[in-house]
N, C-alpha and C positions, 0 to 999 in steps of 0.2 A: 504494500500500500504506500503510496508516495504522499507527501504531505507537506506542501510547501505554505508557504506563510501570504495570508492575503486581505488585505486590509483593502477594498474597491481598486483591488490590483495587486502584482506582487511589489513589495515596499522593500526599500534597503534598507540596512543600519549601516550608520555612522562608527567607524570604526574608532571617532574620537570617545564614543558613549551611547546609551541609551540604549532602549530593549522594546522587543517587539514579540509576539505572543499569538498563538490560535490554538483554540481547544476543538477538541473531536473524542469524545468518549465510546467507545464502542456502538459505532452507527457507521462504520465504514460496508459496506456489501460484502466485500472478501473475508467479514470477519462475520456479519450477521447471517450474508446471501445464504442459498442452497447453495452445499459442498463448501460450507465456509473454512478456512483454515483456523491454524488457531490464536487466541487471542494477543499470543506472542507479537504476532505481527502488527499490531494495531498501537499506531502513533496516538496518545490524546495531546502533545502539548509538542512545540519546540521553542527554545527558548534563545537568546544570543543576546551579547552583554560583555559590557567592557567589565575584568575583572573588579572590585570595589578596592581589595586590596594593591593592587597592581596594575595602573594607567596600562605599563606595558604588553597586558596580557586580554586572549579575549577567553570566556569561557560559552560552549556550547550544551545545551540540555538536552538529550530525545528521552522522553519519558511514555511509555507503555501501560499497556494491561491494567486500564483502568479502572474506579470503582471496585478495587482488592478491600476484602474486608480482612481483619485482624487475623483470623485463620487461615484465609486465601493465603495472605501475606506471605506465612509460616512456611508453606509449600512451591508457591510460586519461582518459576525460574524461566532464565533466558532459553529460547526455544534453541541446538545447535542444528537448525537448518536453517536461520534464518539472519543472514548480514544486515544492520541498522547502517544506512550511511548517513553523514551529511554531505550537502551538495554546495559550497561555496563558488558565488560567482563574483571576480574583481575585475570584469573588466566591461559590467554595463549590460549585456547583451541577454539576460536569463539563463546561459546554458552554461554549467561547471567547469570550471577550470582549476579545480582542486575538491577532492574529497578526502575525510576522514569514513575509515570506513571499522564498524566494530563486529565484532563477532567470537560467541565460544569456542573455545578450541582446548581441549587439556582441562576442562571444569576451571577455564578462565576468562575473563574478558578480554579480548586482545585487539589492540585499537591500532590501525594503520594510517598513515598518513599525519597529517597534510601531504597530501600528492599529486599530480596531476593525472588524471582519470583517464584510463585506456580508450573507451568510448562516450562520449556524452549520451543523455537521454533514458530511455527504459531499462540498459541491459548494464549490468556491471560487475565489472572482472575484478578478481581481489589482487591489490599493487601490494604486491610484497616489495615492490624495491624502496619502499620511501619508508620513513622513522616507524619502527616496530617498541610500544607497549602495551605492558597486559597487565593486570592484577586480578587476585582474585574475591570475586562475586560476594558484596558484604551479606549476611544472614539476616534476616529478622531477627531485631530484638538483640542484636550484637552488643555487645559494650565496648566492641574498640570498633572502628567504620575504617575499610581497607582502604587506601589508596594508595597510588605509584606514580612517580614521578621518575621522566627519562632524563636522559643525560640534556637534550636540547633544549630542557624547560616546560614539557607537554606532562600535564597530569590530571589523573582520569579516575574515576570512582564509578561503579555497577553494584544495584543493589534495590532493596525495597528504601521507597522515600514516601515522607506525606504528603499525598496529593496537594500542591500549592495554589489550584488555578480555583478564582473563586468563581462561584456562579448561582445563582437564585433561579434555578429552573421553575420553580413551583410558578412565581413572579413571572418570569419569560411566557410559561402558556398560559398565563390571565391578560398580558399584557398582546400576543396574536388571537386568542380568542374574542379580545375588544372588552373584556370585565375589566380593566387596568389601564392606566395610561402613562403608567412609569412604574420604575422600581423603586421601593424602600428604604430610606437609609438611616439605619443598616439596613442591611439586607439580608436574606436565610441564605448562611452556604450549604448547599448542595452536595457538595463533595467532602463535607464533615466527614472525621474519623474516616475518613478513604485512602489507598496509598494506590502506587503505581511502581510498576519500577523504572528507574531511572538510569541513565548511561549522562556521567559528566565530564566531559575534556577543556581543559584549559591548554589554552597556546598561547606563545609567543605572538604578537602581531605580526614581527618579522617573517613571519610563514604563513604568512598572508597574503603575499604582496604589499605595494605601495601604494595601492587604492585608498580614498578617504574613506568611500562608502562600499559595502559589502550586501550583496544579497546571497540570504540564507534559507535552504529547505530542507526536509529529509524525508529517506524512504526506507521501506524495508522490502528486501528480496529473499522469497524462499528458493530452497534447492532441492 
């Protein structure tokens, strides 16, 4: 399922700052359809953001498998037929000119790139030639949360996280049904006590290119 970022279009971020966001909770067809795969595959959230700690760094979110409850949590794991990429585009155009690409392998996350992509578009090939890290997969309910950091400054976490993305659904179908003509504030989160799992990569900007502005999307391909 491919899942790019689209605000009345696809939007770039600013590689000086700011963030940009779209949720999608299991309502994609490849995951509800007939013959649906499984829930592995299914993007709710992408995230991108200039590190808070670190101007020079950006950090990347693809968060998953949404609406996991406490038990889910417990059991839930990354699918290994299924590569999450991101698709970074620095040169304006929509089409990628670098991917990070993750995926299980050895009961670990193993995160590829920043690199430049074999082929652009639907199909994609895993680039072992560009910066190889991996850690392994943090647990529910851990008391220490795994991460890895490579030699070039790329550091990356996989694991159950709490759903961040807020949303007042109950609100949302009063407000298309025409009972409502706004939301609440506050408003009812929706996604209380929900987790998802989450894949986090932090880079260097330098391996980015020298673009100011960056568009960012992601997908997931089975095998």
């Amino acid at each position: 399922m491919k899942k790019k970022i689209f605000l009345g279009g696809l939007l770039g971020l600013l590689t000086a700052g700011g963030i940009i966001i779209a949720a999608d909770h299991i309502d994609a067809p490849a995951v509800t359809g007939p013959g649906s795969t499984s829930p592995g595959n299914d993007i709710t959230d992408v995230y991108a953001f200039q590190s808070p700690a670190d101007n020079s760094k950006m950090v990347f979110v693809i968060n998953t498998q949404g609406l996991l409850s406490p038990s889910a949590s417990a059991t839930a794991s990354f699918p290994s037929n299924v590569m999450y990429e991101l698709n970074i585009d620095n040169t304006g155009d929509n089409v990628e000119d670098l991917v990070i690409q993750c995926l299980v392998q050895n009961g670990k996350m193993r995160v590829y790139g920043p690199v430049a992509p074999g082929t652009a578009g639907l199909t994609s090939t895993v680039k072992t030639n560009g910066p190889v890290s991996e850690v392994a997969v943090t647990p529910y309910g851990a008391a220490t949360i795994n991460t890895a950091t490579h030699t070039n400054g790329t550091r990356i976490f996989a694991g159950p996280r709490d759903d961040p993305f807020f949303f007042d659904l109950a609100r949302f179908k009063m407000i298309i049904a025409g009972t409502a003509t706004g939301f609440n504030n506050p408003g009812s989160d929706t996604f209380a006590g929900t987790n998802v799992m989450s894949i986090v990569v932090e880079v260097p900007k330098t391996m980015l290119g020298t673009a100011a502005t960056i568009n960012v999307w992601a997908e997931t391909n089975s095998k």
